[in-house]
C-alpha positions as CSV (number, residue, x, y, z in Angstrom):
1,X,52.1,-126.3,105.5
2,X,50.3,-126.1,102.6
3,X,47.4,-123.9,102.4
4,X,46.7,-123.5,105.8
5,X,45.2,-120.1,107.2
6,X,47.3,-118.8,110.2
7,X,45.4,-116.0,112.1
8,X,47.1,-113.8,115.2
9,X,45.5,-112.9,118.1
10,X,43.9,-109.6,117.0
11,X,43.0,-111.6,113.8
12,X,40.9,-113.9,116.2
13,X,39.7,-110.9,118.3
14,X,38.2,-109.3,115.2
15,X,36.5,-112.2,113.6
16,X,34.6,-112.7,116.9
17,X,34.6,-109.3,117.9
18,X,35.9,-109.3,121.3
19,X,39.1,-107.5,123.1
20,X,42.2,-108.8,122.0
21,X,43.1,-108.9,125.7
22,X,40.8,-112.1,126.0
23,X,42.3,-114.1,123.3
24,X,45.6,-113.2,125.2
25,X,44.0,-114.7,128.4
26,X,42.4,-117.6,126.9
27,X,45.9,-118.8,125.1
28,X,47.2,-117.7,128.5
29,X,45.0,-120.0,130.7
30,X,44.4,-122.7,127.8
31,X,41.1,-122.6,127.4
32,X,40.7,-120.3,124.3
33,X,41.2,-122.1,120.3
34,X,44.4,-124.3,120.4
35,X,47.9,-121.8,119.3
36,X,50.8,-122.5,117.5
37,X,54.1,-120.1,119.5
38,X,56.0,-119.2,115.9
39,X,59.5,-117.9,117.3
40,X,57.6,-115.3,119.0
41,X,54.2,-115.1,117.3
42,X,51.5,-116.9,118.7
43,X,49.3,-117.8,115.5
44,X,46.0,-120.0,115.3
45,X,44.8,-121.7,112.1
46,X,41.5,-121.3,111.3
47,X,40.7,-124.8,111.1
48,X,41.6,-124.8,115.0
49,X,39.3,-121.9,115.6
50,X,36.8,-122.9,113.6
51,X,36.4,-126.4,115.7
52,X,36.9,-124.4,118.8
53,X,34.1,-122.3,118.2
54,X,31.7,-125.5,117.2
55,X,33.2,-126.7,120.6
56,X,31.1,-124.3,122.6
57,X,27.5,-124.6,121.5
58,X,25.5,-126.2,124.2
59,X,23.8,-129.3,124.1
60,X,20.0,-128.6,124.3
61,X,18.4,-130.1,127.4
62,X,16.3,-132.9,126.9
63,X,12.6,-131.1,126.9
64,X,10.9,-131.7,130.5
């Protein structure tokens, strides 16, 4: 694995300060960064939430 950066959920919820309870309903419902299940663990690298987080800026409207 190299020197890839694994975070857990309350890792996540810290770095972009919301309840952990969300990243538990996004990995729940898919749509939150993409997890890794680790016997029991669910971890995310931070590669994966990095691009996930680039993934939800909005395009800018065209200007009228």
């Amino acid at each position: 694995m190299g020197d890839t950066e694994w975070l857990g959920p309350k890792d996540v919820s810290d770095e972009l300060h919301i309840p952990i309870k969300t990243v538990y309903q996004w990995n729940s419902k898919g749509i939150g960064p993409r997890a890794a299940k680790i016997g029991r663990h669910v971890r995310y690298r931070r590669a994966d939430v990095e691009a996930w987080i680039e993934a939800q800026y909005a395009t800018p409207s065209p200007a009228a």
